[in-house]
ZAMARGU-4260 file (C-alpha; in steps of 0.2 Angstrom, whole numbers, plus 5000, padded with zeros to 4 digits):
<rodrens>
0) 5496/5518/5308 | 5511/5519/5318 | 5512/5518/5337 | 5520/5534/5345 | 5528/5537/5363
5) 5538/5553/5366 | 5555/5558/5370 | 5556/5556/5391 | 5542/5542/5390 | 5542/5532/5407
10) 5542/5513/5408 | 5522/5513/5410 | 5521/5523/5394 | 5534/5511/5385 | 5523/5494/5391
15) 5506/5504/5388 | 5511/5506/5370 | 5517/5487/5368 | 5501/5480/5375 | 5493/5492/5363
20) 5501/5484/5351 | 5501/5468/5355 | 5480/5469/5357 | 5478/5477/5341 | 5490/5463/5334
25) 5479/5449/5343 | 5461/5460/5337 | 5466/5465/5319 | 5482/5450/5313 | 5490/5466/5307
30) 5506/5474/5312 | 5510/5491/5323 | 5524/5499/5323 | 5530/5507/5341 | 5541/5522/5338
35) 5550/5535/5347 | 5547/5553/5340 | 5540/5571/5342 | 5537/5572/5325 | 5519/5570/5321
40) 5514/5560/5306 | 5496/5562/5296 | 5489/5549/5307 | 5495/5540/5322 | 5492/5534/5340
45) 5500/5543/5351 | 5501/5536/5370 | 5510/5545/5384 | 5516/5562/5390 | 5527/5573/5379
50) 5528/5587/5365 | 5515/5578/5355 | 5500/5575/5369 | 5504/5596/5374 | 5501/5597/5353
55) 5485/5588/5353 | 5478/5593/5367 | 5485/5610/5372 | 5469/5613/5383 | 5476/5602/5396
60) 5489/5606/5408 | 5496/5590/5409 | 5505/5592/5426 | 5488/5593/5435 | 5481/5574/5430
65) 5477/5562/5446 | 5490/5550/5442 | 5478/5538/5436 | 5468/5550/5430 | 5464/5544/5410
70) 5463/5557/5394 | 5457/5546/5378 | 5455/5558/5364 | 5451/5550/5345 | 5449/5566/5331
75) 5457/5572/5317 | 5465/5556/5312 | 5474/5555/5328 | 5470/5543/5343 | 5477/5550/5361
80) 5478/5539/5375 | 5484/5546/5390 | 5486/5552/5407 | 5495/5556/5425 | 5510/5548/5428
85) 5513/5533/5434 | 5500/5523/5430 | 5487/5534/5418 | 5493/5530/5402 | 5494/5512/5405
90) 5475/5513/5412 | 5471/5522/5395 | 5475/5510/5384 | 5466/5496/5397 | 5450/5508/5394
95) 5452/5509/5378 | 5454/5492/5375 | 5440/5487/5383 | 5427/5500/5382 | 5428/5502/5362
100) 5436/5489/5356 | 5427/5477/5369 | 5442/5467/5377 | 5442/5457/5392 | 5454/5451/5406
105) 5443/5437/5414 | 5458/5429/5422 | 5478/5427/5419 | 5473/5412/5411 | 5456/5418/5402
110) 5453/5432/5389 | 5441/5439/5377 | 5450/5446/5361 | 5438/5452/5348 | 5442/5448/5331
115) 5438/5461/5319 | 5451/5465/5302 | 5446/5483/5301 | 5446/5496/5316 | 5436/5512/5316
120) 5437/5522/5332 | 5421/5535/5334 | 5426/5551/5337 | 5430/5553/5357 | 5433/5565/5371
125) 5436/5556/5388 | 5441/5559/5406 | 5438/5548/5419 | 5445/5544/5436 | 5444/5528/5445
130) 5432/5530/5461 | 5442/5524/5474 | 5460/5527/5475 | 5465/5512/5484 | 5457/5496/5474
135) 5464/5478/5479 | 5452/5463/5473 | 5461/5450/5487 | 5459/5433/5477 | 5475/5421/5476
140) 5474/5424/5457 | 5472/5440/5454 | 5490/5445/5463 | 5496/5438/5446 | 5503/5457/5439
145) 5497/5458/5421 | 5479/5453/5428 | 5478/5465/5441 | 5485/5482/5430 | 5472/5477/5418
150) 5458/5477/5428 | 5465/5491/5437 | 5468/5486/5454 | 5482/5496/5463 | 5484/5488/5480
155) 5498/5482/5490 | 5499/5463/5486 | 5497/5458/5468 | 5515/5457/5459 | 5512/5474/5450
160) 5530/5479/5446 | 5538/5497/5437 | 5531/5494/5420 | 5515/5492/5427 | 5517/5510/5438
165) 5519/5502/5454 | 5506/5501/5466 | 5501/5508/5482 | 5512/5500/5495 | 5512/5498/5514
170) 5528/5498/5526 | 5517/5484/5537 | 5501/5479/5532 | 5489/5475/5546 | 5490/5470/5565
175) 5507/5478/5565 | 5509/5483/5584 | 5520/5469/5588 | 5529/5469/5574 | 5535/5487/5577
180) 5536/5483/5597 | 5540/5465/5598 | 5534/5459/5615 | 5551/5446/5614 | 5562/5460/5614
185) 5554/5472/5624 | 5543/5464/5638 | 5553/5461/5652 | 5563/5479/5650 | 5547/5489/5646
190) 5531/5479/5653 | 5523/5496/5654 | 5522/5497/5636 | 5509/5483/5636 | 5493/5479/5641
195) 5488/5480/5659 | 5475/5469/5662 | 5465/5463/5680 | 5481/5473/5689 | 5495/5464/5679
200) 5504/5468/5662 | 5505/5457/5652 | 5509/5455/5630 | 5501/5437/5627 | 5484/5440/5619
205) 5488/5459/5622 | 5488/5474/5618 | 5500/5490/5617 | 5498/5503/5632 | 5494/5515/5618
210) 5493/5529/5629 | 5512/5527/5638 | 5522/5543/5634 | 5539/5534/5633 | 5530/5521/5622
215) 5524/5534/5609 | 5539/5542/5607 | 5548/5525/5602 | 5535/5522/5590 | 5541/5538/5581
220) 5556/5532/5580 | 5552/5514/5574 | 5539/5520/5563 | 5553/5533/5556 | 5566/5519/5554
225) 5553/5508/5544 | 5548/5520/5532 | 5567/5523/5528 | 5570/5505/5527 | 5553/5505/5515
230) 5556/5522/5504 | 5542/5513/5491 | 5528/5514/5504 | 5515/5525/5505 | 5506/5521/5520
235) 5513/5513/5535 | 5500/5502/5545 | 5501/5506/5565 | 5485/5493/5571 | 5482/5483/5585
240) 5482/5464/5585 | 5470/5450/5579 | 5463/5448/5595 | 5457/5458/5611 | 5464/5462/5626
245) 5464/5481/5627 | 5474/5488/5641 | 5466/5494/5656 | 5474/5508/5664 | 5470/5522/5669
250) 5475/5535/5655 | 5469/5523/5642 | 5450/5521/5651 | 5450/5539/5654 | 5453/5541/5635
255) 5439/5528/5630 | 5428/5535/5640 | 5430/5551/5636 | 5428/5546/5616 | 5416/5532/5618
260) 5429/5521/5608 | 5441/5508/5612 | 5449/5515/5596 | 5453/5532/5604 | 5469/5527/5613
265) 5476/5519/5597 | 5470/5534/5585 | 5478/5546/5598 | 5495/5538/5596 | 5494/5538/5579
270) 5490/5555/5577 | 5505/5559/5589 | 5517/5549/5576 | 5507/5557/5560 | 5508/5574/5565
275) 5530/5569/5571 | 5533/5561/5555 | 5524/5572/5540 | 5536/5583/5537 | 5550/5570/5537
280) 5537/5560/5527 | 5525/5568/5516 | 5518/5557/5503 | 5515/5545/5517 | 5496/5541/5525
285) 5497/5532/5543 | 5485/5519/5545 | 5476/5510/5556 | 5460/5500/5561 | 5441/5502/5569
290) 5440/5483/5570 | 5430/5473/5582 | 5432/5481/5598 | 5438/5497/5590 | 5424/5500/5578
295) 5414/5514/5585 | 5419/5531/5578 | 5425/5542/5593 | 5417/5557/5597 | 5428/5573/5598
300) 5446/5568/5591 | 5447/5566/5574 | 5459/5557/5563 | 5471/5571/5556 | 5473/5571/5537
305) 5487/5559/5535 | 5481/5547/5546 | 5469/5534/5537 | 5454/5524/5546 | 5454/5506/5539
310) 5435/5501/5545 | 5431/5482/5544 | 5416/5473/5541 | 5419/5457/5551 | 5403/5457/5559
315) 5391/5461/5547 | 5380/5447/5538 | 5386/5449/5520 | 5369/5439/5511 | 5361/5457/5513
320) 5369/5474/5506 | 5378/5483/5521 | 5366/5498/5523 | 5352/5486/5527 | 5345/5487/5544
325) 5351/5468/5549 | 5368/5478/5546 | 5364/5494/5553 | 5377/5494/5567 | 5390/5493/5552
330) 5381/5505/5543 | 5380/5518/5556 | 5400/5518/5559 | 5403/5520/5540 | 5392/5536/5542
335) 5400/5543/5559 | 5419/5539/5551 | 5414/5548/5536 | 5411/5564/5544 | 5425/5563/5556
340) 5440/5556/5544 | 5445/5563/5529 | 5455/5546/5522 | 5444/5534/5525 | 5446/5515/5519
345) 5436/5500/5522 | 5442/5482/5524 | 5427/5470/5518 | 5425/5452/5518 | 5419/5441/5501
350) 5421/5423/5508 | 5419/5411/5519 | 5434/5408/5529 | 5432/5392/5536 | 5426/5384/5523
355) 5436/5392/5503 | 5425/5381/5494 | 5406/5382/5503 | 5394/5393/5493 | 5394/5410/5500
360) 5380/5421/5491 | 5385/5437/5491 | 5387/5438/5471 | 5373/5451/5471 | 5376/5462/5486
365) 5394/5466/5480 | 5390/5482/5471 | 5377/5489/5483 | 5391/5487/5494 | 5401/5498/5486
370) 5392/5510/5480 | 5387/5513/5497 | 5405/5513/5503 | 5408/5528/5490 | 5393/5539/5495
375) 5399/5540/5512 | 5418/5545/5505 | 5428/5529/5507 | 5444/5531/5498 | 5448/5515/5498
380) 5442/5498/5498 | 5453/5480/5501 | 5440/5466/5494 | 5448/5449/5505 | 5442/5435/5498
385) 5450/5416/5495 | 5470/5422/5496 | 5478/5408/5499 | 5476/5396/5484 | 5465/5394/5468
390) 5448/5386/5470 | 5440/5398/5478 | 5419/5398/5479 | 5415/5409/5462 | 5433/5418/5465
395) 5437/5421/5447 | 5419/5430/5446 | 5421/5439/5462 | 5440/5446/5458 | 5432/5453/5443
400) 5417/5459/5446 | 5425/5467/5462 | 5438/5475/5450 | 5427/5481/5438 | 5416/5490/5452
405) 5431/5496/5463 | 5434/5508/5445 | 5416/5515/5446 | 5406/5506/5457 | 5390/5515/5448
410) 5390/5503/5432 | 5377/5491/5432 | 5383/5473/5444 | 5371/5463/5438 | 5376/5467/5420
415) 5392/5464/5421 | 5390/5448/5431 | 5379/5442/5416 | 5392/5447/5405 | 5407/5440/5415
420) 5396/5422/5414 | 5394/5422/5395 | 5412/5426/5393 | 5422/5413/5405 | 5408/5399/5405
425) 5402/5401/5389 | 5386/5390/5385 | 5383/5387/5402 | 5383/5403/5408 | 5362/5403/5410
430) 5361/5386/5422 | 5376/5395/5432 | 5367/5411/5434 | 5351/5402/5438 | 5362/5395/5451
435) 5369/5410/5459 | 5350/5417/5461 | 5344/5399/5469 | 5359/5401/5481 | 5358/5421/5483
440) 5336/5418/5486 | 5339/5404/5498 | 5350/5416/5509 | 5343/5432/5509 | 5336/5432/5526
445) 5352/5422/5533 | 5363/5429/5545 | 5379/5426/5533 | 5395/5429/5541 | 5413/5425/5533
450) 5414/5411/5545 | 5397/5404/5543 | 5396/5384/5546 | 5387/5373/5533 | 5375/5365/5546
455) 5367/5383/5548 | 5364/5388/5530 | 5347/5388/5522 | 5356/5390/5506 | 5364/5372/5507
460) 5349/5361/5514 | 5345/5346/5505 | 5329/5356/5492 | 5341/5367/5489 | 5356/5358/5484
465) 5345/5344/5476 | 5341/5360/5463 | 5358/5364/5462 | 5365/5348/5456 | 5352/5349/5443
470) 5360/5365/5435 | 5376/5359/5438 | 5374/5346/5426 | 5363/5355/5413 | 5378/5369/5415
475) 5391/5353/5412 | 5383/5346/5397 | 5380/5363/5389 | 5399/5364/5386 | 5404/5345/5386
480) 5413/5347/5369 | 5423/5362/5375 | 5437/5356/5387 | 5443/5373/5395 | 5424/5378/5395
485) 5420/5361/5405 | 5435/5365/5416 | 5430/5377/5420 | 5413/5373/5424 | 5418/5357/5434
490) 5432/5370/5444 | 5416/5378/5447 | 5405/5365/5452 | 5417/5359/5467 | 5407/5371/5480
495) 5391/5362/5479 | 5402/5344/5479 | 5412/5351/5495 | 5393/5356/5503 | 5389/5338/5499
500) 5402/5329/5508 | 5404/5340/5523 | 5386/5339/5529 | 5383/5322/5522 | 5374/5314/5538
505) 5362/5330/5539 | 5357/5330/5522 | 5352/5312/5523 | 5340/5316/5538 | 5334/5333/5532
510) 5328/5320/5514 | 5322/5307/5526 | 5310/5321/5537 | 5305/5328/5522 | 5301/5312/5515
515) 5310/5315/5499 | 5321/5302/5489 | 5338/5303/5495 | 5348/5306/5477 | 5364/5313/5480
520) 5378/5314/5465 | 5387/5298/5472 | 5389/5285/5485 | 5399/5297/5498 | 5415/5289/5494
525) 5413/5293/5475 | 5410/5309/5478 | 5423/5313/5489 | 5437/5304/5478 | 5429/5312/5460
530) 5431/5330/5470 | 5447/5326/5477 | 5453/5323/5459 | 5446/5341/5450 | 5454/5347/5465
535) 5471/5341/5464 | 5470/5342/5442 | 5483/5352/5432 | 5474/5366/5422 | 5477/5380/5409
540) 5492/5392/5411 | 5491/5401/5424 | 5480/5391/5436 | 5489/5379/5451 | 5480/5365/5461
545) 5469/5367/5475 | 5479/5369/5490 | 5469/5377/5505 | 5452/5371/5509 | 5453/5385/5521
550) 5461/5397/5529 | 5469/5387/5546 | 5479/5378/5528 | 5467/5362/5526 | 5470/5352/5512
555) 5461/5345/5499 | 5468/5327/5504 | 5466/5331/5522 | 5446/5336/5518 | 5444/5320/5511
560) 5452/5310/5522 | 5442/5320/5537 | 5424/5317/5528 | 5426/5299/5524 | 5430/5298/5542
</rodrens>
């Protein structure tokens, strides 16, 4: 059966049908031919836009699709897989793939290929949307392009190129004030563009003056002359700084006050620009933060349509789901944003930022999340987890699970989790999920931030991590004569090591108070050189050292060296 794409076929299209092929290639160990044509054979696979999708489905206007949106038709002997252009065609054949023919992309350097010689395809009439029209799983691996379009995540940083449809792209990405007014350049000419703080302006750990009229109207011009040097970008981030220091004039307080926000000076401004620019600009959303300080929603002004309110969930304790009352504070600004903001995204945490490799058991709290991020119309969702290097806690779990959920967050989490453990740990995938729920149990009360320190943690006290080295073990025996299943279970198993070695002296006195047997995995010095050496090993395609212990840029060799003292 051949594989068809159409006269005026777009790059998507063209590399849809060739990892069609290929897949089916890899499924069946039969050929495909791709060819070009409007001619219609007896039976075929047709994937794209063009003559022969209007043909097949002439109750479609075709122009109308979201341009993700995903048509799968199979009668008649014909197989459609289709969609809105860029990237629906692409995501077509990725559903197609793996809802029927059950193929997984676990990670760019893990797969699940079925193996089957003969294909039958049931017949089919699907259409489906992703939920969320901004999806980026932030995990150092899953940048990697062909793992990203896969599992359909969209976002600004993996390396998604034209055959994959682009992505969405940012001119800026976050923290952008200084970057578009550079204090160096503009301080000692223009103080009153910045922060007037206890009677005296000032940029260092500053703000912008948001509300100065001069300022606002360069920002229009700088944030014209960006988006011209950036004619890819979608949306153009206009955000305070990493750090506080709101300025204290009058016109600013009067506007807080007035809002009951320390965001409402910063929204103003960027309506002002939003409402300068669309025109020039149209396709383009203008971005910026309720972070910290700037959380609360205000109470009359409103976000105008192109103007998108990124809210972050720094605070929160992410052991429990977000809508629960240890996070009702969050949970109470997602509802007030959601009925003031018509582009609403939401910038969520999934690790432990001083410590990549510390267990951090949010594994079953990630879909409750979302789900309630969708019922209160957030349009997008950035997932930051460990960015900086492999090695992260559970990240190849999280990445997917988080990209699997951000396509419909309403499919069952603990399913897929199950499913995602059989398929990348193999055997050992039941004494690793009885780990996850030891860890997840032992922190469901705890107040878990993305910077939690391991001395704090119920989940890593001596009981509990005694239990986890048990598993651990059973989990490494269970696939001893698979070398990439033990890999990947020893990659795995570095967390618990790392938990180990940076509250050594603790665990020893929590085992001596409880008058248990102190049985560690190893003499401390063992320990710390056998997890130095899984760290710094070469692994499959794909896959690169450990380089970042965390995110101030830590070492593996530097951790060592600083717990062996």
């Amino acid at each position: 059966m051949p594989i068809l794409i159409q006269q005026g076929a777009t790059e998507p299209e063209r590399y849809a049908a060739e990892e069609l092929r290929a897949h089916l290639e890899a499924i069946t160990g039969a050929s495909f031919e791709i060819r070009e044509s409007d001619a219609l054979p007896a039976r075929a696979i047709v994937v794209g836009q063009g003559a022969l999708t209007e043909r097949l489905r002439p109750d479609v206007n075709f122009r109308t699709l979201g341009e993700e949106e995903v048509l799968i038709t199979c009668r008649d002997g014909y197989l459609l897989l289709t969609g809105g252009r860029p990237r629906g065609a692409l995501y077509a054949v990725y559903r197609f793939l793996q809802t029927q023919l059950g193929v997984r992309w676990w990670t760019p350097w893990a797969s699940h290929i079925p193996r089957r010689r003969d294909l039958t395809v049931p017949e089919l009439n699907l259409r489906e949307q992703p939920a969320f029209e901004y999806r980026e799983p932030f995990w150092f691996h899953a940048f990697e392009g062909d793992w990203a379009a896969r599992n359909y995540a969209n976002g600004h940083h993996p390396r998604l190129s034209a055959k994959h449809g682009g992505k969405i792209t940012y001119a800026g990405f976050v923290h952008t004030s200084f970057q578009l007014v550079p204090p160096q350049t503009y301080f000692e000419q223009h103080p009153e563009w910045y922060s007037l703080i206890d009677g005296k302006r000032r940029w260092e750990r500053a703000q912008l003056c948001w509300t100065n009229p001069t300022l606002r109207e360069f920002l229009v011009n700088r944030v014209r002359q960006l988006l011209r040097e950036n004619p890819q970008a979608r949306i153009v981030s206009i955000s305070q700084e990493d750090w506080t220091g709101a300025c204290q004039c009058e016109r600013c307080r009067a506007v807080e006050e007035r809002e009951g926000s320390a965001v409402a000076p910063i929204l103003e401004t960027v309506n002002f620009i939003a409402e300068r620019l669309e025109r020039e600009f149209p396709a383009v959303a203008f971005d910026t933060l309720a972070y910290w300080y700037t959380r609360k929603p205000t109470r009359a002004l409103r976000p105008r349509p192109n103007v998108i309110i990124r809210l972050c969930s720094i605070e929160c304790s992410f052991a429990q789901p977000l809508e629960q009352p240890g996070n009702a504070g969050f949970a109470d600004d997602i509802r007030g944003w959601s009925e003031r903001c018509q582009r609403l995204y939401v910038w969520d945490y999934t690790t432990n930022f001083s410590h990549y490799l510390l267990p951090h058991p949010n594994y079953f709290v990630l879909g409750a999340n979302l789900r309630f991020f969708h019922r209160h119309g957030v349009r997008g969702v950035f997932e930051q987890g460990a960015y900086q290097s492999h090695g992260g806690e559970m990240a190849e779990l999280k990445a997917w699970l988080q990209a699997q959920l951000l396509w419909n967050p309403y499919q069952d989490d603990a399913r897929l989790l199950s499913e995602f453990l059989r398929g990348y740990y193999g055997a050992a995938a039941r004494p690793i999920e009885s780990y996850l729920r030891l860890m997840a149990d032992a922190a469901r009360d705890f107040n878990m931030t993305c910077f939690t320190r391991p001395d704090t943690a119920p989940y890593l006290k001596y009981p509990v991590l005694r239990r986890a080295e048990t598993l651990w073990e059973r989990a490494e025996r269970a696939v001893q004569h698979s070398p990439d299943l033990r890999w990947r279970v020893q990659i795995a198993r570095l967390p618990v090591w790392y938990a180990w070695l940076v509250n050594w002296n603790s665990l020893q006195q929590q085992a001596s108070e409880a008058n248990q047997a102190w049985n560690p995995p190893a003499d401390k010095k063992t320990l710390a050189e056998r997890w130095l050496q899984r760290a710094l090993a070469p692994g499959p395609e794909g896959w690169k050292p450990i380089t970042h212990v965390n995110e101030a840029g830590l070492t593996p060799e530097e951790f060592v060296k600083r717990v062996l003292g």
